[in-house]
C-alpha positions as CSV (number, residue, x, y, z in Angstrom):
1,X,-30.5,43.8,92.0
2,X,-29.6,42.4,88.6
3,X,-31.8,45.3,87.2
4,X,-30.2,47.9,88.5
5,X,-26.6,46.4,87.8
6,X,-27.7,46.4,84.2
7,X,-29.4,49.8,84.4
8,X,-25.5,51.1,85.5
9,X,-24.2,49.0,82.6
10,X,-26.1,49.9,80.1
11,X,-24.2,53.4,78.6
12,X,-21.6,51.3,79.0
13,X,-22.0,48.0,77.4
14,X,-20.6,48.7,74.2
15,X,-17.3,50.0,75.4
16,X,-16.6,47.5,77.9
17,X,-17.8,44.9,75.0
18,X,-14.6,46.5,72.8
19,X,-12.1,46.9,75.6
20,X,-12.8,43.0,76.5
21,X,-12.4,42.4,72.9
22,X,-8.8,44.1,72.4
23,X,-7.5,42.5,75.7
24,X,-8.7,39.1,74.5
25,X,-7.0,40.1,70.7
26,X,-3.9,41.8,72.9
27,X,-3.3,37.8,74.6
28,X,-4.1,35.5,71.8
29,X,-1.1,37.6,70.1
30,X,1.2,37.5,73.2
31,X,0.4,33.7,73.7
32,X,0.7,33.2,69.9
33,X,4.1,34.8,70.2
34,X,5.2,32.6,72.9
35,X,3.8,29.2,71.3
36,X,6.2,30.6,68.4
37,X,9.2,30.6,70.3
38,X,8.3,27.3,71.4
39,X,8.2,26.3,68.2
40,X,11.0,27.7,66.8
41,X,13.3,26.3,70.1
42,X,11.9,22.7,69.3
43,X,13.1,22.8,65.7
44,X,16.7,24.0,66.7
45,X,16.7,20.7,68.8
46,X,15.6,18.9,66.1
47,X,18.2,19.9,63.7
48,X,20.7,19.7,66.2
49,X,19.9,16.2,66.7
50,X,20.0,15.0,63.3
51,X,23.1,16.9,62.8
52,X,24.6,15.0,65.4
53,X,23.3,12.0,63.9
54,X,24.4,12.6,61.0
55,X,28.2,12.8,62.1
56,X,28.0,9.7,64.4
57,X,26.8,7.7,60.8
58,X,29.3,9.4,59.0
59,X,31.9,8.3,61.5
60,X,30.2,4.8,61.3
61,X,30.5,4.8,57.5
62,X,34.4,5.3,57.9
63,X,35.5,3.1,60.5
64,X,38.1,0.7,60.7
65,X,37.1,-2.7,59.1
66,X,39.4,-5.1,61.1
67,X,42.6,-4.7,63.6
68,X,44.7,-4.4,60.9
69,X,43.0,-1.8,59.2
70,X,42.8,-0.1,62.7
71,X,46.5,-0.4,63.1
72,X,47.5,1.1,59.8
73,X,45.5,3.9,60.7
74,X,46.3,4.9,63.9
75,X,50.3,4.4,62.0
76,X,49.2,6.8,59.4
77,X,47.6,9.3,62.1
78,X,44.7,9.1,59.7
79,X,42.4,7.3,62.4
């Protein structure tokens, strides 16, 4: 049974060797593609995280030092 399957096969082996080949080279692209996007969302997080933390230490570094200093700011409107 085998045999024969591989008599059948035979003319063909080389081409269905290369088709196999370019779908296998057609997915590792597409799935390359999509671990990109992947990639390239995670880093947009990223630097939307740090940007955020950046302006919650920059609001840190500039906060009022003591209830006075909080009332003459919110006077001033510069709070």
């Amino acid at each position: 049974m085998i045999a024969i399957i591989g008599r059948l096969l035979a003319p063909y082996a080389l081409k269905l060797a290369g088709v196999l080949g370019i779908i296998g080279a057609v997915a590792a692209i597409l799935l390359g593609a999509r671990q990109a996007g992947r990639n390239a969302e995670r880093v947009e997080r990223m630097r939307r995280t740090i940007e955020v933390q950046h302006d919650q230490l920059d609001a840190a570094s500039r906060r009022p030092r003591d209830r006075g200093d909080l009332a003459r700011r919110m006077r001033d409107g510069s709070f």
